[in-house]
C-alpha positions in Angstrom: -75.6 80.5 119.1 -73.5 80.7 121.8 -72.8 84.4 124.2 -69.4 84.9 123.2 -71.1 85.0 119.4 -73.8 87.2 120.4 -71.3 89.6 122.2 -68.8 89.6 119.1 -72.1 90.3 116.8 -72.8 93.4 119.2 -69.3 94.6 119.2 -69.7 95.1 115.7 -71.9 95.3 113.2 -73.3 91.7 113.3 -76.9 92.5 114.5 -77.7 94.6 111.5 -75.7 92.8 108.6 -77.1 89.2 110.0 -75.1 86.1 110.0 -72.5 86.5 107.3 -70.8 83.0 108.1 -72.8 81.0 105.5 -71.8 83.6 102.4 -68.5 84.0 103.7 -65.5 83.1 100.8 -63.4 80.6 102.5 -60.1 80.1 100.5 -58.9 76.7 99.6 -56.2 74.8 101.5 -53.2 74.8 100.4 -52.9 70.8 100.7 -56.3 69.6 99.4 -56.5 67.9 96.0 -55.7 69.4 93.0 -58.3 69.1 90.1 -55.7 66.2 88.4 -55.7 64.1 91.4 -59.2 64.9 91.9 -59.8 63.3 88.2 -57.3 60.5 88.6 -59.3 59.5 91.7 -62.5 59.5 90.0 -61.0 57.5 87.4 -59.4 54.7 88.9 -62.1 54.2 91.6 -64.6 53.4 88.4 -61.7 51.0 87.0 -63.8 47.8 86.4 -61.7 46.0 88.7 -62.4 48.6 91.8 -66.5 49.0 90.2 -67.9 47.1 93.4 -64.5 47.7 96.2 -65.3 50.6 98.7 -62.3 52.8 99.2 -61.2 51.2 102.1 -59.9 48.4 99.9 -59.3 50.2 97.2 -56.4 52.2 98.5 -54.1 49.0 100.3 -54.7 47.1 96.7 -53.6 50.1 95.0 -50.3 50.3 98.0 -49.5 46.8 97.2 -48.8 48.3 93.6 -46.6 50.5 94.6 -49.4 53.4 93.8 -50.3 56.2 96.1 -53.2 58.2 94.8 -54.6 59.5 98.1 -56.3 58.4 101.5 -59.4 56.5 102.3 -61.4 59.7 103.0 -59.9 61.4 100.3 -61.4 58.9 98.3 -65.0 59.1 100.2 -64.8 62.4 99.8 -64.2 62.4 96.0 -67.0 59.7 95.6 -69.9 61.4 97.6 -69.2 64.5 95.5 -70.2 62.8 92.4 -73.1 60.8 94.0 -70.7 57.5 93.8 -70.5 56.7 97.4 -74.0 55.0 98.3 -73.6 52.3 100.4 -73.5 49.0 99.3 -76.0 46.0 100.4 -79.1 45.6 102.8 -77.5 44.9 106.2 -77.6 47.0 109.1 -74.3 48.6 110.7 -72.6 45.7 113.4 -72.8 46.9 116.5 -70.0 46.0 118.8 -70.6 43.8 121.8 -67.5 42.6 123.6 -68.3 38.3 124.7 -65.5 36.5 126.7 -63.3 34.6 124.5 -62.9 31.0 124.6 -59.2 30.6 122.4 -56.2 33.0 121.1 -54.6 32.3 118.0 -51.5 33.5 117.5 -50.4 31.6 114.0 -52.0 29.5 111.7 -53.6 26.2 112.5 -54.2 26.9 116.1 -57.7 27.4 116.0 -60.3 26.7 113.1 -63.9 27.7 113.2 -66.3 25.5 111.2 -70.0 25.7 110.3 -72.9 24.6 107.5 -75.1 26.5 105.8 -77.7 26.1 103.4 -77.7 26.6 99.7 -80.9 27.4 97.8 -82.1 25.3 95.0 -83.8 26.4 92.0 -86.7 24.4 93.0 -88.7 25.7 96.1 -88.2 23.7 99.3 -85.0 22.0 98.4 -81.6 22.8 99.3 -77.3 21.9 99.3 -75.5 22.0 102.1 -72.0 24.0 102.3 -69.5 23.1 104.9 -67.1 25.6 105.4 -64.0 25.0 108.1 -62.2 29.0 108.3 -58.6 29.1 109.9 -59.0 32.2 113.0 -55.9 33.6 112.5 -55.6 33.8 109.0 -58.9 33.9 108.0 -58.1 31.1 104.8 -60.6 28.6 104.3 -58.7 26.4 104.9 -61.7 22.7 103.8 -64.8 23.6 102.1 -67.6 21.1 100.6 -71.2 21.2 99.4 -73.9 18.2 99.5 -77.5 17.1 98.9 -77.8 16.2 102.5 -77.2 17.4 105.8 -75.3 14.4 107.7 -72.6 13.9 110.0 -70.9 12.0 107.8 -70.0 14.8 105.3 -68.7 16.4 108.4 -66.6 14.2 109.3 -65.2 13.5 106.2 -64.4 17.2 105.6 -62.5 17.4 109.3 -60.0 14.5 108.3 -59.4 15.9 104.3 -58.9 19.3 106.0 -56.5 17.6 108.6 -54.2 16.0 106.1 -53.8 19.0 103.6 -53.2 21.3 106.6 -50.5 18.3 107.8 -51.6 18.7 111.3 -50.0 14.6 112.3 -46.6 16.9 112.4 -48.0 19.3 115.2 -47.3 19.1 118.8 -50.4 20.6 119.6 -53.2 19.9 117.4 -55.6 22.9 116.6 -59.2 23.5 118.2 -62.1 23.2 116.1 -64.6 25.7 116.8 -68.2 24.8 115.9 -72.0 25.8 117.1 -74.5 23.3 119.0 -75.9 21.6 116.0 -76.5 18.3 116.1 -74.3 17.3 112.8 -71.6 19.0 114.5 -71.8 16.9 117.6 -72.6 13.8 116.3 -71.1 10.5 117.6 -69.2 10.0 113.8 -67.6 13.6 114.1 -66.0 13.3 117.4 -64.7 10.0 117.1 -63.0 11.3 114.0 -61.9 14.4 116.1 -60.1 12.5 118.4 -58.4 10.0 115.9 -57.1 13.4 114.4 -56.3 14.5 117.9 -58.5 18.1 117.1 -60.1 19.2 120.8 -63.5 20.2 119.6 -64.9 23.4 121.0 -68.8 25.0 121.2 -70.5 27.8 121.4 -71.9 28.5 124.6 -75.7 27.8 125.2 -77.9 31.2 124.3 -75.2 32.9 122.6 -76.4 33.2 118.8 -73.3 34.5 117.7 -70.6 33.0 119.3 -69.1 31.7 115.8 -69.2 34.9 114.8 -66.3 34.3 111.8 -67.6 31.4 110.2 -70.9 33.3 110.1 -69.4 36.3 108.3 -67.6 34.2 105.6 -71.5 32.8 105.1 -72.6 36.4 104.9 -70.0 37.9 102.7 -70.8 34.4 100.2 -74.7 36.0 99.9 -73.6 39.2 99.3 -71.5 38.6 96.1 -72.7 40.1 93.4 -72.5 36.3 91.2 -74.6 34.5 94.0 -77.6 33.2 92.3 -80.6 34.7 94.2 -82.9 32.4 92.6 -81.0 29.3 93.5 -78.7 26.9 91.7 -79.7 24.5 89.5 -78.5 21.0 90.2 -75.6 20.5 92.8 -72.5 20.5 90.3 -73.6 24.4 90.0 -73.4 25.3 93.6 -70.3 22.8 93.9 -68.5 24.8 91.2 -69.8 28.3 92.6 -68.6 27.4 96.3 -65.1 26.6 94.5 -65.0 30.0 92.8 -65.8 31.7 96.0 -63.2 30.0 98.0 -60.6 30.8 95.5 -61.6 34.5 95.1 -61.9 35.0 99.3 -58.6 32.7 100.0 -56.7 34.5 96.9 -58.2 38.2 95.7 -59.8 39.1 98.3 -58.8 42.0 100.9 -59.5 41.3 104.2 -60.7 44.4 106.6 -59.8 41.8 110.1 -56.5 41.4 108.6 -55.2 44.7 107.7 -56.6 44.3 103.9 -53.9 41.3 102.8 -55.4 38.2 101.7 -55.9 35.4 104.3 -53.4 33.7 102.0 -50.7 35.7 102.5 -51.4 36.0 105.7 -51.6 32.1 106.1 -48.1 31.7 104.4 -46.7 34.3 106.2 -46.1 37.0 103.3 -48.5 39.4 105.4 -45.3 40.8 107.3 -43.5 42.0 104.4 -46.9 43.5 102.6 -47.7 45.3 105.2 -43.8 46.7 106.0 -43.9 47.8 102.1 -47.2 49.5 102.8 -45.8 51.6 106.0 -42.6 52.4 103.9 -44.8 53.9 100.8 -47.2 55.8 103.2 -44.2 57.4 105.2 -42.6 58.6 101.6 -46.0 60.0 100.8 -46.3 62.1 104.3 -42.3 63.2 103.1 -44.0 64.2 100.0 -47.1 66.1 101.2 -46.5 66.7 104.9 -49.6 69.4 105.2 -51.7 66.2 104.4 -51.2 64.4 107.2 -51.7 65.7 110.4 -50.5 62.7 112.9 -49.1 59.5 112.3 -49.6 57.3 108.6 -51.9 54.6 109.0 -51.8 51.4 111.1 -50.2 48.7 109.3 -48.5 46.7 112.1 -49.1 43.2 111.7 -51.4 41.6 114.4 -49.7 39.0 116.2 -53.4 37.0 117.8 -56.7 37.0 117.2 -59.7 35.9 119.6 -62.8 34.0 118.7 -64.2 36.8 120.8 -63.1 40.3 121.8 -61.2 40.1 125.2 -59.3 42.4 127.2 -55.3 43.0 126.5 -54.4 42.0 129.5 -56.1 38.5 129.0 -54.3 38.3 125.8 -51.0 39.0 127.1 -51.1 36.5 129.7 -52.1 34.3 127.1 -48.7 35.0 125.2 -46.8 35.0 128.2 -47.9 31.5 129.1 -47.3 30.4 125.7 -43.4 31.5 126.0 -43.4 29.8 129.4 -44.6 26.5 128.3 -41.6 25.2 126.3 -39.1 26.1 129.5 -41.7 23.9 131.7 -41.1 20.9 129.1 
């Protein structure tokens, strides 16, 4: 309780009624949700297709429709009424810790992260290998493969298929491939195929777990699905043809939170700038609608124009951009 309280409760009668402010009939605002939009909120958020999608996603998939329902929080707010809004999985909140970055990418095939992890078998002890190379601006997989074996062949096989889909020969500057220290990674077979390709290969730094923080998180949001087989796959065709069913869904149907909530597809090809444009446009008809809703700006759908393997300052990032546009007038 603060003084001024205690000096407005002796003013009046607040010392003998008591604290009236937990009893006290507040009326309902004017601009909250009406019963209908309450329902229609419930009801599409248990849609099968939104069943396991937090609202976050929920609403830009919904925006891409031409649908506006109501906002993120809205949403929440609905769900947590009816006990719908539990949180989802066994990992603990990120924590953010800014690292110096090593590379900018400002447009697809720049800068490609790549890693392997392993795949549990049905029987105990043995285990396929996924290799996974993730584009850093767009976020696609862009060359993915599972094995019996870890070697550096497999690697190196996966670096030049991934090469000539992605028709990197026509590039003047060839994109930097962005791995950790392992030893499959670094082997004598993988960087003579690097340079052949002309791809600079790039490590993590020594002591810095999570330096290849992206291709890590495509790892973890595979283990998290609700169709990965806990207790292992059975022969190597199974996890072949899972991997190829994840890659689709991520590359295709899935809403990316680092990329504004398009699909690194879209983003890849470049449809992420009119996606999002249509998304500002529906959200600023909806504050026209409802103005008492909103009580600043609509939400941020501006396209982002680079990305960093790790957080860095703006002003290392815009002397990044500026060198770029200074480059071509030095040729």
């Amino acid at each position: 309780m603060t003084v001024r309280t205690l000096q407005r409760w002796q003013a009046g009668t607040g010392l003998v009624k008591g604290d009236g402010r937990p009893s006290a009939v507040r009326p309902v605002s004017a601009h909250a949700l009406s019963e209908l939009e309450r329902g229609r909120v419930l009801k599409v958020a248990n849609e099968p297709r939104f069943a396991a999608v937090p609202p976050a996603r929920i609403v830009p998939m919904l925006a891409d429709e031409g649908i506006y329902i109501a906002s993120e929080s809205s949403f929440s707010r609905v769900l947590r009424e009816h006990g719908q809004n539990t949180h989802r999985g066994h990992a603990k909140a990120p924590k953010a810790r800014r690292k110096p970055t090593t590379h900018i990418a400002t447009a697809p095939r720049q800068v490609w992260c790549w890693d392997m992890t392993y795949l549990p078998a049905a029987v105990v002890g043995r285990w396929f290998h996924l290799y996974l190379i993730l584009d850093l601006f767009s976020r696609k997989i862009i060359g993915s493969e599972v094995h019996d074996s870890d070697d550096s062949s497999h690697a190196s096989h996966l670096v030049h298929r991934t090469a000539l889909s992605e028709s990197i020969g026509v590039l003047e500057h060839k994109p930097v491939l962005h791995g950790d220290n392992g030893a499959t990674l670094k082997a004598t077979t993988v960087l003579t195929m690097l340079n052949w390709l002309g791809v600079k290969p790039s490590y993590s730094r020594p002591r810095v777990s999570d330096d290849n923080a992206f291709a890590e998180s495509v790892f973890r949001t595979a283990k998290y699905r609700p169709e990965y087989p806990t207790k292992g796959f059975s022969d190597l065709q199974a996890a072949r043809d899972w991997a190829a069913s994840f890659v689709h869904w991520y590359n295709v149907d899935h809403r990316h939170s680092g990329i504004r909530y398009v699909s690194p597809e879209q983003r890849h090809v470049g449809q992420d700038v009119e996606i999002l444009a249509a998304r500002h446009m529906l959200y600023e008809e909806a504050r026209r609608e409802n103005p008492a809703r909103w009580s600043g700006k609509t939400r941020n759908w501006e396209c982002m124009t680079s990305v960093t393997l790790n957080p860095e300052r703006d002003s290392v990032i815009n002397a990044h951009l500026i060198d770029l546009d200074r480059q071509p007038l030095a040729a």
